[in-house]
C-alpha positions as CSV (number, residue, x, y, z in Angstrom):
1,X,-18.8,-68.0,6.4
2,X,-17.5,-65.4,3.9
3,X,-17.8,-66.3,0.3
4,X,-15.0,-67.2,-1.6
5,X,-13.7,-68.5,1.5
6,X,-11.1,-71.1,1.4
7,X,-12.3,-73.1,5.0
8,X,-9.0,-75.4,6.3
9,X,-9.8,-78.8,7.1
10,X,-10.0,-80.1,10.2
11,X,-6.2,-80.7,11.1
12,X,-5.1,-77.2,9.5
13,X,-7.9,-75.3,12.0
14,X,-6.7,-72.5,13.7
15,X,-3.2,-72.2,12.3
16,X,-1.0,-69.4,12.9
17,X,-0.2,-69.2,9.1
18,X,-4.4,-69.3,8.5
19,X,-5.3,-66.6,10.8
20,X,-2.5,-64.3,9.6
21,X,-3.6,-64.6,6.3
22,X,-7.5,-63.5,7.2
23,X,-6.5,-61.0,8.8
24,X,-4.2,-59.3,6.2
25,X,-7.5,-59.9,3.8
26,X,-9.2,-57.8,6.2
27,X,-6.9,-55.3,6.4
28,X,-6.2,-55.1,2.8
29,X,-6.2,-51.6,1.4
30,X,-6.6,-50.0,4.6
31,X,-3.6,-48.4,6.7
32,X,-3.8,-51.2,9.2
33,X,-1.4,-54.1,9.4
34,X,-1.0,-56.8,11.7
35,X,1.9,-57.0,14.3
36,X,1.0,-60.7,16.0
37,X,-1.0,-63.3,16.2
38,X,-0.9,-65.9,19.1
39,X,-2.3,-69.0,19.4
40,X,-1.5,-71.6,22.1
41,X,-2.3,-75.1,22.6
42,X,-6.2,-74.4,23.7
43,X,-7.1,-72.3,20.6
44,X,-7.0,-68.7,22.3
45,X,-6.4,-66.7,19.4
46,X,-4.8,-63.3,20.7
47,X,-4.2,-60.8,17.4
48,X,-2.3,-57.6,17.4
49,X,-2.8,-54.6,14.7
50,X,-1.4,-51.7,14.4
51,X,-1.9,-48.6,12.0
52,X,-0.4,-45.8,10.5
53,X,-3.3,-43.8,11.9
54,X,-3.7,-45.5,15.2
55,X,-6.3,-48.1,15.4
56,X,-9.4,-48.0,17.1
57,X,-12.3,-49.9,18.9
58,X,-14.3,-50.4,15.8
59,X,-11.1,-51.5,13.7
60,X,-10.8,-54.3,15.8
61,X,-14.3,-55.4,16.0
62,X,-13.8,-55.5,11.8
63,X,-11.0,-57.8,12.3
64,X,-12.6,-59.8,15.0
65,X,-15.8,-60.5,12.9
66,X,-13.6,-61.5,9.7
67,X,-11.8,-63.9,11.5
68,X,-15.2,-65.3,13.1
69,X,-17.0,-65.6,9.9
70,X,-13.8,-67.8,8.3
71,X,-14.4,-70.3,11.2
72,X,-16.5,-72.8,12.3
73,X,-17.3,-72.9,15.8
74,X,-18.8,-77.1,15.0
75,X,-14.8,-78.1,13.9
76,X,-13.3,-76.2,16.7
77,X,-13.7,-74.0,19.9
78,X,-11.9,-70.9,19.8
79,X,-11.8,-68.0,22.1
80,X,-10.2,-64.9,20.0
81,X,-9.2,-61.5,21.0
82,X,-8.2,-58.7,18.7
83,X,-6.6,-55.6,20.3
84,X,-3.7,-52.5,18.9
85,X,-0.5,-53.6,19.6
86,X,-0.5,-50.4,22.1
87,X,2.5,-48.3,23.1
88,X,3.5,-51.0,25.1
89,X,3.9,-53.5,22.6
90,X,7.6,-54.1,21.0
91,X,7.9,-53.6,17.5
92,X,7.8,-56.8,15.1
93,X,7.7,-55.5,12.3
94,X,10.2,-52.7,9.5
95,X,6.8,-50.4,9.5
96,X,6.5,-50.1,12.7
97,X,9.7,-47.9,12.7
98,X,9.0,-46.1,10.1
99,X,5.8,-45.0,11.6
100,X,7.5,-43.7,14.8
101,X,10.3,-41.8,13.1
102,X,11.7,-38.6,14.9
103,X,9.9,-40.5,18.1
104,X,11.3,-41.3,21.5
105,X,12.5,-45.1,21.9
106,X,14.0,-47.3,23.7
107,X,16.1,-50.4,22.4
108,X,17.1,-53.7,24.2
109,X,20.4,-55.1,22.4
110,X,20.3,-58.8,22.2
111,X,23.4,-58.6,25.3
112,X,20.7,-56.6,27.0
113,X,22.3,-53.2,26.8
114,X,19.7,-50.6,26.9
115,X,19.8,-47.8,24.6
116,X,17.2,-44.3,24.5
117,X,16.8,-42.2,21.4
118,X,15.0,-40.2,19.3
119,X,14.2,-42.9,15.6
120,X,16.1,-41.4,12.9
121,X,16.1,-43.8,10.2
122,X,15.4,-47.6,10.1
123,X,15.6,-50.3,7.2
124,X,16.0,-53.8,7.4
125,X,19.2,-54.2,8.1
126,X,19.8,-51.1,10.3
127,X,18.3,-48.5,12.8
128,X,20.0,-45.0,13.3
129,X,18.8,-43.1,16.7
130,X,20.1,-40.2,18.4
131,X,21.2,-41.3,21.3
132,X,19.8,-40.1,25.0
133,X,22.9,-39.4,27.4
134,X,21.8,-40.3,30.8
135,X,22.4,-37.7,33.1
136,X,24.1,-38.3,36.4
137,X,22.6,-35.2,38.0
138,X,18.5,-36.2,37.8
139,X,17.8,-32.4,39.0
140,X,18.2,-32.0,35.5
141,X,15.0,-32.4,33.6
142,X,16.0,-31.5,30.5
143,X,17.0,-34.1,28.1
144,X,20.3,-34.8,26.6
145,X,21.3,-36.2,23.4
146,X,24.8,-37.4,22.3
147,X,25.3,-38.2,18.4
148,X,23.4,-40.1,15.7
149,X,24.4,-44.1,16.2
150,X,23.4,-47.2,14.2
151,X,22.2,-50.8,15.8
152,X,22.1,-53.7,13.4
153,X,18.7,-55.2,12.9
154,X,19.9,-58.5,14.3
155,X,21.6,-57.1,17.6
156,X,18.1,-55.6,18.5
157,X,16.0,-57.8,20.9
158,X,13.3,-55.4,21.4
159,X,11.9,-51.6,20.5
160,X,9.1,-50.2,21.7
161,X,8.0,-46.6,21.8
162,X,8.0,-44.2,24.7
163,X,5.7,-41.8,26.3
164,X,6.4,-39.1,28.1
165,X,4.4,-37.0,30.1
């Protein structure tokens, strides 16, 4: 148990709201941040960090053993996993954005449109991207970008990164 703890009781074990909060005390003053935390009906704990340096092997172990040492394996059985959010992992959260500026995307609109661009700005209400034109001819490699347009925050349901090779 880590001092200064503060241990749930029994019926508050292994809340969503708990286990976010131990985790942001792990990663407090670092350049980590958390992007998701699942936990379903059988206590499988799945949490999801991301950085603004990338996050590695031994980043999540940290966060693994924090979470571990806040709870008591005698009140409750757990299974937890704590893993990057990876490049294939949508965006949750306004840093997230920020952190991929001038970066290849790709937006699902809430009416499922599909949108590719390069991140040009972001805020909470907003996210400007330079729009990809698709190309009918695909003996064309090159890519091709149209003008600079702007999605409302609430019209987006999903963004994650891509990776080209």
């Amino acid at each position: 148990m880590v001092k200064g703890a503060i241990v749930p009781s029994f019926f508050e074990m292994i809340k969503k709201k708990y286990i976010t909060k131990l985790v942001n005390d792990c990663l407090f003053d670092s350049d980590r941040f958390i992007v998701g935390v699942n936990i379903s009906t059988d206590n499988n704990i799945k949490v999801f960090i991301d950085g603004d340096n990338g996050v590695t092997i031994k980043n999540c172990i940290e966060v693994s053993r924090y979470i571990e040492s806040s709870l008591d394996r005698d009140d409750e059985d757990f299974e937890l996993s704590v893993s990057s959010g990876g490049v294939d992992f949508p965006f949750t959260i306004l840093r997230q954005y920020t952190n991929n500026m001038e970066k290849s995307v790709s937006i699902i609109k809430n009416d499922g449109e599909k949108i590719r661009g390069i991140l040009k700005s972001a805020d909470n209400e907003h996210v400007s991207l330079l729009e990809e034109i698709k190309r009918k001819n695909k003996k064309n490699k090159n890519t091709v970008y149209g003008e600079v347009i702007t999605i409302q925050m609430t019209d987006i349901k999903e963004t994650k990164r891509v990776i080209t090779f």
